[in-house]
C-alpha positions in Angstrom: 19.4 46.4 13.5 22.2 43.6 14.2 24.1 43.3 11.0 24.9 39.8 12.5 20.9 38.2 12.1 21.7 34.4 12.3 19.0 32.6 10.6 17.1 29.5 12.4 18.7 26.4 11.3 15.1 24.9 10.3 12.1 26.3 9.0 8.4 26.4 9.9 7.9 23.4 7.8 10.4 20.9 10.1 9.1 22.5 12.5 5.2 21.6 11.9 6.8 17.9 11.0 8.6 17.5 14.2 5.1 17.8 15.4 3.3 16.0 13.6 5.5 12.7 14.1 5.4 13.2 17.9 1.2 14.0 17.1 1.3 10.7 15.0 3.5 8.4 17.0 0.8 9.2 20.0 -1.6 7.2 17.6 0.5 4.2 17.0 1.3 5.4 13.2 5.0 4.3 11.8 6.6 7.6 10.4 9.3 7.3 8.1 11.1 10.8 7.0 12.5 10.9 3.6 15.6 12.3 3.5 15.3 14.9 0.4 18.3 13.3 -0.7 19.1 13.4 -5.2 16.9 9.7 -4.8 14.1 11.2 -3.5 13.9 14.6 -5.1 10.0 15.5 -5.6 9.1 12.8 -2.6 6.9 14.5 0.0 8.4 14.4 3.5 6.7 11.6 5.6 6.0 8.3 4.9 3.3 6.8 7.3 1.4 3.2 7.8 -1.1 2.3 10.7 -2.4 -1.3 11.1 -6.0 -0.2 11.1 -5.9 3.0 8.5 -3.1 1.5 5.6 -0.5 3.7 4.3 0.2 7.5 3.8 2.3 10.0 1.8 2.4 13.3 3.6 4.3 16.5 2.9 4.0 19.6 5.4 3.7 22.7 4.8 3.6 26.5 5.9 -0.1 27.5 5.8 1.3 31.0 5.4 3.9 30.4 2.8 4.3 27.4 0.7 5.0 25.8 -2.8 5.7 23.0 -4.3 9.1 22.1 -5.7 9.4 21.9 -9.9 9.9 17.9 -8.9 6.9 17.7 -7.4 5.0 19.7 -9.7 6.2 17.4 -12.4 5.5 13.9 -10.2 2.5 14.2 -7.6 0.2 14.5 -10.9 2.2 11.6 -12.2 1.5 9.4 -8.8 -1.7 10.2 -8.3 -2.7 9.2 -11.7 -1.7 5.8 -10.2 -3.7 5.9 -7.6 -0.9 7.4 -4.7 -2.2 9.9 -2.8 -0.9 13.2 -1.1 -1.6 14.7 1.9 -0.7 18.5 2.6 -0.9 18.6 6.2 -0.2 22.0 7.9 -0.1 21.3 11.8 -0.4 18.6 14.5 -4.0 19.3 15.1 -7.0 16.7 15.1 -8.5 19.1 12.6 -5.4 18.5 9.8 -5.5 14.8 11.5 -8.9 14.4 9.9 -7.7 15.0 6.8 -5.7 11.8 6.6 -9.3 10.2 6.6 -10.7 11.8 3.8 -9.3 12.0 -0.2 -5.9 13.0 -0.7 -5.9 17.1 -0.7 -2.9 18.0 -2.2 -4.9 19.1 -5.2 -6.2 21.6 -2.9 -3.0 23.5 -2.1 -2.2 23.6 -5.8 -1.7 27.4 -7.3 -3.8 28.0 -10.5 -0.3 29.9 -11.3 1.5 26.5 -11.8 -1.0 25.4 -14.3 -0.5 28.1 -16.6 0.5 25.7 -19.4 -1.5 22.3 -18.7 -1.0 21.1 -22.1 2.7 20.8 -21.8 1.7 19.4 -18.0 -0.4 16.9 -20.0 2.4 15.8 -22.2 5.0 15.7 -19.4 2.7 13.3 -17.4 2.0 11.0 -20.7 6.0 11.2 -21.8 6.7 10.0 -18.1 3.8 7.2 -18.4 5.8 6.1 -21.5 9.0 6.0 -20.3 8.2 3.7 -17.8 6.2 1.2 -19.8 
């Protein structure tokens, strides 16, 4: 074993969104990366619009191996109480594609694990409701 293992500078995730852009830009959609910056903390990672189809918010991830960061935990329920939808899309295939057509599914990809105390969720979601009123 090489003592010396250099890691891959980018995961599977950038990986799967390299992909998908290139997928998406095929199909005349405007992508717009978020940077993960402190601004953007709990953002998923693509922006999209299309003429035809409106606008997207779309975070990729590892079909193998995923979660969801504690900001996003805290503000996807927030958004899509407000009507913002998600999309978890997984690969550039016209399978995942299909699912920018349908609900947002990032409901889908949530772990009952991270719902282990929904009442304090719940008061989390109403505190932030009330802050910015």
């Amino acid at each position: 074993m090489n003592p010396l293992k250099f890691r891959n500078r980018h995961g599977p995730e950038w990986h799967i969104q390299q992909d998908l852009i290139e997928f998406l830009l095929i199909r005349k959609w405007c992508c717009e990366v978020t940077n993960g910056n402190i601004y953007q903390v709990g953002f998923p990672d693509l922006f999209i619009a299309h003429k035809s189809y409106g606008t997207r918010w779309i975070d990729c991830k590892n079909p193998e191996r995923y979660t969801f960061t504690g900001a996003q935990k805290q503000k996807w329920p927030l958004w899509d109480s407000y009507g913002v939808g998600i999309w978890i899309i997984t690969a550039a295939t016209n399978e995942e594609y299909d699912k920018l057509f349908g609900p947002p599914n990032w409901r889908d990809y949530w772990k009952p694990e991270w719902t282990e105390d929904s009442e304090a969720m719940k008061r989390l979601i109403e505190d932030l409701r009330n802050a910015s009123d």
